[in-house]
C-alpha positions in Angstrom: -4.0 21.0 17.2 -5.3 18.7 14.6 -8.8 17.9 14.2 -9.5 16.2 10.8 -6.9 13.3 9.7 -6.3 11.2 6.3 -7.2 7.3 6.6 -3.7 6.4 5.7 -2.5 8.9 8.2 -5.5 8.0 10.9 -4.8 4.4 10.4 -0.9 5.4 11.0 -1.8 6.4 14.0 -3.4 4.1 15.6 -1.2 1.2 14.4 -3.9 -0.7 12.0 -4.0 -1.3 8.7 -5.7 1.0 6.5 -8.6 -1.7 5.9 -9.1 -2.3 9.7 -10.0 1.5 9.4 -12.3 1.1 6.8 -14.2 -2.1 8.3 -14.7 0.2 11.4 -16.3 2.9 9.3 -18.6 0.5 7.1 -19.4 -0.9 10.5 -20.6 2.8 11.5 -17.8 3.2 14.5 -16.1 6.2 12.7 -17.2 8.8 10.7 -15.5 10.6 7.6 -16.0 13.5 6.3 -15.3 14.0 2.6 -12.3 11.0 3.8 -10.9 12.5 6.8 -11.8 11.2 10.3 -11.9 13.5 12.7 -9.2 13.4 15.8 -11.8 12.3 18.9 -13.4 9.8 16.8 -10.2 8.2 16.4 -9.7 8.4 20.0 -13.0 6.7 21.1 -12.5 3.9 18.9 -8.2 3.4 19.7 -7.9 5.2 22.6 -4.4 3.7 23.8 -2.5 5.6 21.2 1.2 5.6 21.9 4.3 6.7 20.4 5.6 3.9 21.1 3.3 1.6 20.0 2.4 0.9 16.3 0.9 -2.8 16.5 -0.5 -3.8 13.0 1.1 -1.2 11.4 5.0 -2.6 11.6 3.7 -5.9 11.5 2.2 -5.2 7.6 5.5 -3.2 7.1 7.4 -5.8 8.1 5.7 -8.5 5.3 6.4 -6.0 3.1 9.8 -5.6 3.6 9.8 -8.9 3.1 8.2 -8.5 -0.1 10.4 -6.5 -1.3 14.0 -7.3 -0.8 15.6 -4.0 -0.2 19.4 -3.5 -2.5 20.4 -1.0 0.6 19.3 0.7 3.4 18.0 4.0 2.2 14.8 3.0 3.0 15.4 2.8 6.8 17.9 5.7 7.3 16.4 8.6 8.9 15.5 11.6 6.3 18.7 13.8 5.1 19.5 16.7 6.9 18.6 19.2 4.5 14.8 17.1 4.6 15.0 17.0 8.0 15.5 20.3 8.7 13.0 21.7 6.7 10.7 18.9 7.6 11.3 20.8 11.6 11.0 24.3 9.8 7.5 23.3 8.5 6.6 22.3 12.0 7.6 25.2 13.4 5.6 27.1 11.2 2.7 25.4 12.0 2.9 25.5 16.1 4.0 29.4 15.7 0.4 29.5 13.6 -1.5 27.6 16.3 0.2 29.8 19.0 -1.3 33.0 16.9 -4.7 31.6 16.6 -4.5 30.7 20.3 -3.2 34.4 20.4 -5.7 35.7 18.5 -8.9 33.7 20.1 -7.8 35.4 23.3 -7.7 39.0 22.0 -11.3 37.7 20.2 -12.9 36.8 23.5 -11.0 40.2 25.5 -13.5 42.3 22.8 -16.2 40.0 22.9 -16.5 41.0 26.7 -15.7 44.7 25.8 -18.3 44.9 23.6 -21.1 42.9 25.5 -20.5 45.3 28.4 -20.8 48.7 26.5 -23.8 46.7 24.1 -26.0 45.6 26.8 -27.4 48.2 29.1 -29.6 45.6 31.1 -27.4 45.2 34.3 -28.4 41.8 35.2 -28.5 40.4 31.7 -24.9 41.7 31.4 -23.4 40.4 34.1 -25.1 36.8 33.6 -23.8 36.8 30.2 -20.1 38.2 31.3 -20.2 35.6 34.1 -21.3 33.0 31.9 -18.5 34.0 29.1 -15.7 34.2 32.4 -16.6 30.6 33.6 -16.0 29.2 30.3 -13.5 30.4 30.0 -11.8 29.7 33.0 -12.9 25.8 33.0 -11.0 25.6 29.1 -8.0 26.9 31.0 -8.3 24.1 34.0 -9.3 21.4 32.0 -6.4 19.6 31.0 -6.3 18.3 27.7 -6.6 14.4 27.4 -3.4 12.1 27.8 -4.7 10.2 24.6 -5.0 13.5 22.7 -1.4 14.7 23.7 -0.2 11.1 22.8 -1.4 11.5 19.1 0.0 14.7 18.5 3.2 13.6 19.8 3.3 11.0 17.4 1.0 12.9 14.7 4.0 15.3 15.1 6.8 12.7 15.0 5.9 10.8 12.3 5.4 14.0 10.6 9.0 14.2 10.8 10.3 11.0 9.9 7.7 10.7 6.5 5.6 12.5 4.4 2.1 11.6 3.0 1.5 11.8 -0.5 -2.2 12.2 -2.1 -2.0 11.7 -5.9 -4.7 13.5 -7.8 -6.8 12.1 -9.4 -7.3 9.3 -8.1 -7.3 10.0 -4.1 -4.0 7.1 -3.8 -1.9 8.0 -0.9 1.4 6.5 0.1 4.2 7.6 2.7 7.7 9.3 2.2 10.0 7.4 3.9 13.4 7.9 4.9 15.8 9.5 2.1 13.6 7.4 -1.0 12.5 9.2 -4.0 8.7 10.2 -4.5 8.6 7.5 -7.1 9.8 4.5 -5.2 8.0 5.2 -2.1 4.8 5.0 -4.1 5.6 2.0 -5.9 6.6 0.3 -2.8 3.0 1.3 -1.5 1.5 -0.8 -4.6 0.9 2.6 -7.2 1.4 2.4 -10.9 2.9 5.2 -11.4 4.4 6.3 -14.7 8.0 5.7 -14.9 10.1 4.3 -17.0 14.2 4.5 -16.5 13.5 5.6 -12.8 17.3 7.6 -13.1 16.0 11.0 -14.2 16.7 10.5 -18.2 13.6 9.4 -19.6 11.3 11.8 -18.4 8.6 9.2 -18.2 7.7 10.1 -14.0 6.8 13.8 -14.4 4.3 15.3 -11.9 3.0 18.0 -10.7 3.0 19.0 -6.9 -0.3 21.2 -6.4 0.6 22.0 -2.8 3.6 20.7 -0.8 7.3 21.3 -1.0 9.6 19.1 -2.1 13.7 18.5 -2.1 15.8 17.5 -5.1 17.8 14.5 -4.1 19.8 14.5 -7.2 20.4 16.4 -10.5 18.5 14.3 -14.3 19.5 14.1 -17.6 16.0 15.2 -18.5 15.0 19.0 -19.0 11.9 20.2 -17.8 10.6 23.0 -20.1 10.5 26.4 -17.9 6.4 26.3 -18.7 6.7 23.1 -16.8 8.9 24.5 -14.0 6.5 27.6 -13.7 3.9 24.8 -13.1 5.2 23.1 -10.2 6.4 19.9 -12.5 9.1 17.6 -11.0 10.5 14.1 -11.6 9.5 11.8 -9.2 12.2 9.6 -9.5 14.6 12.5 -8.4 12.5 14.4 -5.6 11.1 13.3 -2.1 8.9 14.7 -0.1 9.6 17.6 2.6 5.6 18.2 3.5 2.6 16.7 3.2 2.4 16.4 -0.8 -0.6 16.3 -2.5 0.9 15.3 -6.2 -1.0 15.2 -9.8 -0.1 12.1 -11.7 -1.1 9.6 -14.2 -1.4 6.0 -13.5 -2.3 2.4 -15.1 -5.4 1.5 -14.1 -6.2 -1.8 -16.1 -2.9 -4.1 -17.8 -4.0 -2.2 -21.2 -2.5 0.3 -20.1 1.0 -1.2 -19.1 3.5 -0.4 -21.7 5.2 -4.0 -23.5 8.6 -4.0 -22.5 11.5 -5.9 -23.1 14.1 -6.2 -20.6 17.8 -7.8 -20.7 17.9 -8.9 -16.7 20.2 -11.6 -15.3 19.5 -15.1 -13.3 20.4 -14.1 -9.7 19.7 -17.1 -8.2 18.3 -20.3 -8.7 17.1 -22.1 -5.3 15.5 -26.0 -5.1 12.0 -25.6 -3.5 12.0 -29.8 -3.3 13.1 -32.5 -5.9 10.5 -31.4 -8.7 10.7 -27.4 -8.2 12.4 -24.4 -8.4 12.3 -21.2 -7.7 14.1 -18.5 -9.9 14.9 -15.6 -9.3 15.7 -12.7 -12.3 16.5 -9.4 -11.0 16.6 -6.4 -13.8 19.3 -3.6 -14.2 18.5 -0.7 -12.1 18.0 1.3 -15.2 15.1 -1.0 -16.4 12.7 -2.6 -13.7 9.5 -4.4 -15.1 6.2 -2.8 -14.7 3.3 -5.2 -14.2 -0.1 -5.6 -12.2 -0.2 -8.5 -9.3 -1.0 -11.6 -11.4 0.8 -11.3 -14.9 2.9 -13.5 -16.1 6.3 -12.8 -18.4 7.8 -14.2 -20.9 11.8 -15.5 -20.1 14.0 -16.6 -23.3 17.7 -17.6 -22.5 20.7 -17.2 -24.8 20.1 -20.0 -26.7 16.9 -19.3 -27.2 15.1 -21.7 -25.2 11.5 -19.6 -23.8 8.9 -20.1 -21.6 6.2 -18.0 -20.0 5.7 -17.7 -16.3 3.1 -16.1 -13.9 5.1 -13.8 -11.6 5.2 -15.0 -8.2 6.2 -11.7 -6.3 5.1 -8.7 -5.8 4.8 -5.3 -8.6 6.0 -3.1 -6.0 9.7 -4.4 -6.8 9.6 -4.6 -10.3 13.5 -5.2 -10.1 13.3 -8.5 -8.6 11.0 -10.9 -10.2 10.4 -14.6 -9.0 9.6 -17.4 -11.2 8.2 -21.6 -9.9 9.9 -23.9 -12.5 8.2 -27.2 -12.8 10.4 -29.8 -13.5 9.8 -31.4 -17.2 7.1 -28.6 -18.1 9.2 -27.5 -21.6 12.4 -27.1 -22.6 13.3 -23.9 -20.6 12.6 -26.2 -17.5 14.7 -28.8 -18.2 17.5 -26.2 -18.7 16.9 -25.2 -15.3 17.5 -28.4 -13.9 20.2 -29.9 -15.7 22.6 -26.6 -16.0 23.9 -24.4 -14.3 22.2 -21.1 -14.5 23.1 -18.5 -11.6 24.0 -15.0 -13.2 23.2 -15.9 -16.7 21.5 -13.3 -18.7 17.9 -13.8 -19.6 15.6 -11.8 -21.6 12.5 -10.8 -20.2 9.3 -9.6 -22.0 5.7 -8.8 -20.9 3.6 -8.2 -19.0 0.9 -10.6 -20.4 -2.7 -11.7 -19.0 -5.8 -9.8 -17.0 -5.6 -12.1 -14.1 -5.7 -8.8 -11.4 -6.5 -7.8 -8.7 -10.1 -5.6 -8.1 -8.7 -3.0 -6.5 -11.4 -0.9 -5.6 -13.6 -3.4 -4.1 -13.1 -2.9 -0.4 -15.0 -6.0 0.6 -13.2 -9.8 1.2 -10.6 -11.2 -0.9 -10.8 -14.8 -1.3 -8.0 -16.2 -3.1 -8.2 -19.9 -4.1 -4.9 -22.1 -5.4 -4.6 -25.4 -6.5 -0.7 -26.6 -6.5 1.3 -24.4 -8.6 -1.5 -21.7 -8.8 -0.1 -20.4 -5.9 2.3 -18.5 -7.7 0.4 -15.7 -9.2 -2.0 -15.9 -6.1 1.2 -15.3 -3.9 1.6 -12.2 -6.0 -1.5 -11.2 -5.7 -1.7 -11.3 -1.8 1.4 -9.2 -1.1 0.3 -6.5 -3.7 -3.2 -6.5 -1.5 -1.3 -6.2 1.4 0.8 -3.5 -0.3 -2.0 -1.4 -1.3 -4.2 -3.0 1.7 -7.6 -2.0 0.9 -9.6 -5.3 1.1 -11.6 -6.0 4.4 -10.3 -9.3 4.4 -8.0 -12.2 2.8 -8.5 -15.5 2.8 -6.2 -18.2 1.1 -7.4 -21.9 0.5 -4.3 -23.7 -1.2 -4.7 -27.2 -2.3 -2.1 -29.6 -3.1 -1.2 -33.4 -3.8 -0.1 -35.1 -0.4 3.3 -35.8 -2.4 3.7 -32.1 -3.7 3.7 -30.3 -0.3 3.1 -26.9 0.7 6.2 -25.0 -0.3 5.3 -21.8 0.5 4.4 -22.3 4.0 6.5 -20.4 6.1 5.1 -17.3 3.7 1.5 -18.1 4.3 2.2 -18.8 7.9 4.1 -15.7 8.1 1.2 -13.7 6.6 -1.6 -15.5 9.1 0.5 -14.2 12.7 1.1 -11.0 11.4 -2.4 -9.7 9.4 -5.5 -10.5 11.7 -7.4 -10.2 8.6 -5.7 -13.0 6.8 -6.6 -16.9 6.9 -5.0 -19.8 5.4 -6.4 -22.7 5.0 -4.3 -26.0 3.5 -5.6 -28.3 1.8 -5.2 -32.0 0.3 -6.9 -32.8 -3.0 -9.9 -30.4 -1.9 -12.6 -30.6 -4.8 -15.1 -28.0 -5.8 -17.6 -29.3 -3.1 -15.0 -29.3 0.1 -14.0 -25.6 -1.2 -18.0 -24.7 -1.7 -18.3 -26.2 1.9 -15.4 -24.1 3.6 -16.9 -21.0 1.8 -20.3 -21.6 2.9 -18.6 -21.7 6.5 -16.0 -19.3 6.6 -18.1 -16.0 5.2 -20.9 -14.7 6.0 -22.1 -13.4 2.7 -20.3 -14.9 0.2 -21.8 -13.0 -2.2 -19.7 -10.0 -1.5 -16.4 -11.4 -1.8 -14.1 -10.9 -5.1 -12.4 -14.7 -5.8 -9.2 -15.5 -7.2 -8.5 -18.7 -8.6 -5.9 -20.2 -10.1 -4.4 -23.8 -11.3 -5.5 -26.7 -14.0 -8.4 -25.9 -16.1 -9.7 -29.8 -15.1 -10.1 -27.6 -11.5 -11.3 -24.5 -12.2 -14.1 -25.9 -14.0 -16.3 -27.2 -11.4 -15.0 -25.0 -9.0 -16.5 -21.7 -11.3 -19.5 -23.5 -11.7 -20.5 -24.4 -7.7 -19.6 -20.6 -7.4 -22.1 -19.3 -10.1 -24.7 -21.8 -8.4 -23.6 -19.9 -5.1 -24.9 -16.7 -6.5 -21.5 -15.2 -6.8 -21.2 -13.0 -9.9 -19.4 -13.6 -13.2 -17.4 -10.4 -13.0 -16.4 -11.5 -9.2 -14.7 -14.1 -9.8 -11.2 -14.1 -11.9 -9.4 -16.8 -13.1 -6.2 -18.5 -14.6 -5.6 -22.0 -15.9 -1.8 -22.8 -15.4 
């Protein structure tokens, strides 16, 4: 039976996001021990675990399939055979080893009792300690184990068979295997920065090394691993998924200096009216060539003719094949293309990333994420790649607009606010820096450790930085971008 679980398997679990987890063990509730949680502690804090029942957890996975349009439905087919039987193999092997510990406890406690009775001469002591020993014993035997324990390693079990969990060393990331999906997509749909760079096996750019784990080629690569690097346990990630529990040594970007520049040639999918002044574009990149960037860049987008602009993102790094772009009408030149011709499925070059307007990862405490009008675009970036990577104790979003502008990205922020019961929204209508200092001052406790994200005109941002310094909120807490 398992005693000692993961966080991102725990949190699996008991259908909650990973940062629910995390509040309950800052709150004391749960306790880890060097990152697991053990199984009862789980069970005293959720203790209607269900197979059936995943709550939070499909709700998230559900804004992120959103987040990331799918091109087919690998993602959600069960795990190829071959995985799949070796996925029930591994299982196997692990109740055949819990039946032989169970096996050999028994045989353990048969000469325990042998050797008390020829050790002890005392009659009385011996036969206390013998009966004492036999009714133990025989109450472990009666005592059926918990419904709530059985249920979690029914579904411990089952979801043991449908994914795979992936620890990257060094830096303690982990992500699920899902389905038939490669090692490398699974972790950049989980919000990792990965190295990659063709994603098709030709580059060589995703190498790893599994440490412990076994893994399943899903396709053949152009690139030759060296037999040293064979000997070593070194795979592409973009060709492999996981069979076991992985736990995987790779590099990874950890600041947007270390983001390659990168020029792609990508094509205008669609282009879709948001109302009479906006668009939004959408470029998607060959499958060869996805953009990597951090939640918050912009990129540079020149059409054939030349005509260029730069852009903050507007969706989310963990699909760095489909990028979305707000167009502004009359902001430059490439703007007015977009509204006077006809653009679907031209090609467009694209070249970045650009900016340090990110996401603080590794602060676990509230994420407060402040937009006035079209700022929302690299916040709404910025949001689904801290839901991706969901490791903030909360998210709040205060977006302010004109009364004639509108809030055009509603339904997404309403969507967000019923499905994540640690996000808020909060619209707004010409807020200024006091009406935002007010709302802050009410809506968290301790401001002071929050990490803010703001973004629009630099005529807003001004006064807004300042109330916040005045607030006692720290200079390196608070990122902006003027836009």
């Amino acid at each position: 039976m398992i005693n000692l679980l993961s966080l991102s398997r725990a949190a699996r679990l008991a259908g909650v996001s990973r940062g629910t987890l995390q509040a309950r063990i800052r709150q004391g509730e749960i306790e880890t021990f060097e990152g697991e949680v053990r199984v009862q502690d789980l069970l005293r804090v959720y203790p209607n675990v269900s197979l059936e029942h995943t709550g939070l957890l499909d709700q998230v996975q559900q804004i992120r399939d959103n987040a990331v349009p799918r091109d087919n439905d690998q993602d959600h087919q069960l795990p190829s055979p071959e995985v799949l039987l070796s996925r029930l193999r591994a299982l196997s092997d692990a109740l055949s080893a819990q039946v032989s510990r169970a096996d050999g406890l028994q045989q353990l406690i048969a000469d325990l009792r042998s050797q008390l009775t020829h050790a002890i001469p005392e009659r009385d002591t011996r036969e206390r300690l013998l009966g004492w020993l036999d009714a133990q014993c025989a109450a472990l035997a009666e005592a059926p184990e918990s419904e709530a324990r059985r249920q979690l390693f029914a579904k411990d079990n089952f979801l043991r068979l449908m994914a795979a969990s992936v620890k990257v060393i060094p830096s303690g990331h982990e992500f699920f295997v899902e389905g038939s999906e490669s090692i490398l997509d699974a972790a950049v749909r989980a919000g990792l920065r990965m190295n990659y760079g063709c994603a098709n096996g030709n580059c060589g750019s995703c190498k790893a090394r599994v440490v412990s784990g076994e893994v399943w080629k899903l396709r053949n690569h152009d690139y030759v691993l060296s037999a040293r690097e064979q000997q070593l346990g070194y795979l592409l990630a973009c060709c492999h998924t996981a069979v076991t529990d992985l736990v995987l040594e790779a590099a990874e970007a950890h600041s947007s200096a270390d983001l390659p520049h990168q020029e792609i040639r990508a094509q205008i999918r669609k282009v879709e009216h948001q109302n009479a002044d906006l668009m939004l574009l959408q470029v998607q990149a060959p499958r060869t060539q996805t953009l990597r960037f951090m939640a918050g860049q912009s990129a540079r987008l020149q059409l054939e003719d030349s005509t260029k602009t730069e852009l903050p993102i507007a969706s989310c790094p963990c699909n760095g094949r489909t990028l979305h772009f707000y167009i502004r009408r009359g902001r430059d030149a490439f703007s007015d293309a977009v509204f006077s011709r006809t653009l679907s499925r031209a090609p467009v070059l694209v070249s970045g990333p650009q900016g340090d307007f990110v996401l603080r990862e590794a602060d676990p405490g509230p994420a407060v994420f402040i937009a006035f009008g079209d700022g929302i675009a690299p916040i709404k970036s910025l949001i689904e790649h801290a839901v991706s990577i969901d490791t903030a104790a909360s998210l709040h979003l205060y977006w302010s607009t004109s009364g004639t502008e509108g809030f055009y990205l509603e339904g997404w922020c309403r969507a967000l606010k019923d499905a994540l019961d640690h996000f808020a929204f909060t619209p707004l209508v010409n807020a200024t820096a006091e009406d935002l200092l007010a709302l802050l001052r009410a809506d968290l406790p301790e401001p002071n450790t929050a990490s803010y994200y703001l973004a629009g005109s630099a005529e807003e941002l001004a006064p807004l930085a300042d109330r916040l310094s005045n607030l006692g909120i720290a200079d390196e807490s608070v990122a902006s971008l003027s836009v």
